[in-house]
C-alpha positions as CSV (number, residue, x, y, z in Angstrom):
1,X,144.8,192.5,-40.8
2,X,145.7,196.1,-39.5
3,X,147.3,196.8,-36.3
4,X,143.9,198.6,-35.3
5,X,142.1,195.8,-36.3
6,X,144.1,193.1,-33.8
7,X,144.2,195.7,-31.7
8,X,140.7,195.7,-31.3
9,X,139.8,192.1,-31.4
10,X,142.5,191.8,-28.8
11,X,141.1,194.5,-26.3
12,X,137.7,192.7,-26.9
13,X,138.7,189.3,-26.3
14,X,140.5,190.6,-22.9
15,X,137.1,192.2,-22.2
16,X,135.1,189.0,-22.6
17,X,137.3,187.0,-20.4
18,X,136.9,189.3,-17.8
19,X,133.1,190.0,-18.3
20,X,132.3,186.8,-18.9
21,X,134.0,185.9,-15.6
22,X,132.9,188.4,-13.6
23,X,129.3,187.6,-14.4
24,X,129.5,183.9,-14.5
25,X,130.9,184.1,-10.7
26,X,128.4,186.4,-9.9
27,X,125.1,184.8,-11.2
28,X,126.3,181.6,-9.8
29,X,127.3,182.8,-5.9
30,X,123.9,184.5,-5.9
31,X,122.3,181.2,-7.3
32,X,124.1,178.9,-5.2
33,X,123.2,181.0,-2.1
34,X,119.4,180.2,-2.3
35,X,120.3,176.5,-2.0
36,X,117.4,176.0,-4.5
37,X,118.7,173.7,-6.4
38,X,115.8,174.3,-9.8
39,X,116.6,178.0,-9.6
40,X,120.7,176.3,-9.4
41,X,121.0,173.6,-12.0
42,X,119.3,176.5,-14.6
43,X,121.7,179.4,-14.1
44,X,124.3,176.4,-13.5
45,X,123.5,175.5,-17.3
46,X,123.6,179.2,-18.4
47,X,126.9,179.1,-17.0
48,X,128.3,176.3,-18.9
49,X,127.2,177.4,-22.4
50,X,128.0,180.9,-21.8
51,X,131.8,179.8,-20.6
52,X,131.1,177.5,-24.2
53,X,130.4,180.1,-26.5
54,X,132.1,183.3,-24.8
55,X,135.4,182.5,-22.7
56,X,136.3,179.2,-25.0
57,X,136.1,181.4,-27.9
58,X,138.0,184.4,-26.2
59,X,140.4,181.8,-24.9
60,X,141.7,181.0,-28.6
61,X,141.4,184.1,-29.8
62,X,143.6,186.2,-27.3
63,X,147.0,184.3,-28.1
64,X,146.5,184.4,-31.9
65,X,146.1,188.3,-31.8
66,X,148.5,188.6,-29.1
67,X,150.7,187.0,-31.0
68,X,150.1,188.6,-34.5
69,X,150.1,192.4,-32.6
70,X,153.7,191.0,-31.4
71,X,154.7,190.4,-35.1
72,X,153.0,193.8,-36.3
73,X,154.4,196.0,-34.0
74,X,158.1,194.2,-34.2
75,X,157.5,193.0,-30.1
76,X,159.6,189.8,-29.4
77,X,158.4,187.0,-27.8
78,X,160.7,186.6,-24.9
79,X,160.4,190.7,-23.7
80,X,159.6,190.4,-20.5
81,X,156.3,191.8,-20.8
82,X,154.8,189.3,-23.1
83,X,156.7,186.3,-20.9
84,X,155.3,187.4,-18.2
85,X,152.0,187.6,-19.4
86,X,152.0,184.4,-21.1
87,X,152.8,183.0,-17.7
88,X,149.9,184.8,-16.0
89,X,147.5,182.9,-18.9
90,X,149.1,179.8,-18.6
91,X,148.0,180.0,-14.7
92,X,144.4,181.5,-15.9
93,X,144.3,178.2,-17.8
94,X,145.3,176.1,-15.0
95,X,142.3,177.5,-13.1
96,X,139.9,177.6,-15.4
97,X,139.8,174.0,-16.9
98,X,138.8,172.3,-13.4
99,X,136.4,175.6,-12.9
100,X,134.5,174.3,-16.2
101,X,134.3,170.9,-15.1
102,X,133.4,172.3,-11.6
103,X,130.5,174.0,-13.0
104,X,129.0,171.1,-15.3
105,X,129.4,168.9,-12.0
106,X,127.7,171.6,-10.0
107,X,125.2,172.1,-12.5
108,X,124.4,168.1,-12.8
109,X,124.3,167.4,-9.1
110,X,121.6,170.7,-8.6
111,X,119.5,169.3,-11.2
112,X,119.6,165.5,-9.3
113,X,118.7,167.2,-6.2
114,X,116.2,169.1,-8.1
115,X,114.3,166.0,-9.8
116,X,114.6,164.2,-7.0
117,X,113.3,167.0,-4.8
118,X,116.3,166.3,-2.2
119,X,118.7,169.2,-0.9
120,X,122.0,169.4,-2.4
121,X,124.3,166.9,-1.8
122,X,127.8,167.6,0.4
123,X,129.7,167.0,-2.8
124,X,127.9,169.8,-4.5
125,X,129.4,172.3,-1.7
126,X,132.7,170.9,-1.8
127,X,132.8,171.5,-5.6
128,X,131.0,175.0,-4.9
129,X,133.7,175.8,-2.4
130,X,136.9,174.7,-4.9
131,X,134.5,176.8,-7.6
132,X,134.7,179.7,-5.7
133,X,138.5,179.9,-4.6
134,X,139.9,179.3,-7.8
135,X,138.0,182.0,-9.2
136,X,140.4,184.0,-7.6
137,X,143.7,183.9,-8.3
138,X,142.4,183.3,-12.1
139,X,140.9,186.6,-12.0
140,X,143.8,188.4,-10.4
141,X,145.9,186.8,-13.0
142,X,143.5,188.4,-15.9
143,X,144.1,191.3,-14.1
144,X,147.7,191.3,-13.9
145,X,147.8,190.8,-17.6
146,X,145.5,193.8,-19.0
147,X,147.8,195.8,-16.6
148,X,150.8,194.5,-18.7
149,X,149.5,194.8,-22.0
150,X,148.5,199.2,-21.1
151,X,151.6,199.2,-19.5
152,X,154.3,197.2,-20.9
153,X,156.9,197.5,-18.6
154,X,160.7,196.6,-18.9
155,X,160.9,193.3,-17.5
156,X,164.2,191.3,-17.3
157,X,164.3,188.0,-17.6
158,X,167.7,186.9,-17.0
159,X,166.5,183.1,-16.9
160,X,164.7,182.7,-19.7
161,X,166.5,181.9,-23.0
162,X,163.4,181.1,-25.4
């Protein structure tokens, strides 16, 4: 594969995660603040298969062109840069995993409350509330990495012997 080619599947795959995420958060604040829980559990269950088919798919593919630009363009694997942003996914990761279980929880509890025609449960808040705040540092951290990647800067890292 060329270097444009990676290139490009790399910049898209950056551009899902971070369209994917954006509207995923978006569609399900605005959802969740209705407290409808029909109008919930379906964008709830638009969520899940879109972080399924979209960010899953983006999440594999990001490392393995990261990884083959690296090896194209002669990058090592320990320059700062690339450390760093490894890092900064590693901590995406660690956010995101409970946010997808978040959201099939969220989107299971709306549609009880739903069929049952019964407001949503406290526990559906709580998880809403966890949702919402680890959407943030996750996206700051996607962030942080498309910076790195344009940028590239010189980055020591004096502690790390990979």
């Amino acid at each position: 594969m060329t270097y444009e080619s990676l290139k490009f599947l790399h910049i898209i795959g950056a551009c899902v995660l971070i369209g994917t995420g954006a509207g995923i958060a978006f569609f399900m604040v605005i959802a969740s603040r209705t407290l409808d829980a029909a109008a919930i559990a379906h964008t709830a269950g638009t969520v899940v298969i879109a972080d399924t088919l979209f960010t899953a798919t983006a999440v594999i593919i990001q490392p393995i062109t990261g990884y083959l630009l690296a090896r194209e363009v002669g990058w090592s694997l320990t320059e700062g840069w690339i450390v760093l942003s490894l890092a900064l996914y590693m901590l995406i990761g660690a956010f995101w995993l409970p946010v997808v279980w978040i959201q099939i929880q969220l989107r299971n509890l709306a549609a009880s409350a739903a069929q049952t025609c019964t407001p949503l449960p406290p526990r559906y808040h709580t998880l809403y509330r966890i949702w919402f705040a680890f959407g943030f540092p996750a996206f700051i951290a996607i962030l942080g990495i498309v910076w790195l990647m344009i940028v590239r800067p010189e980055i020591a890292i004096n502690s790390i012997h990979l």
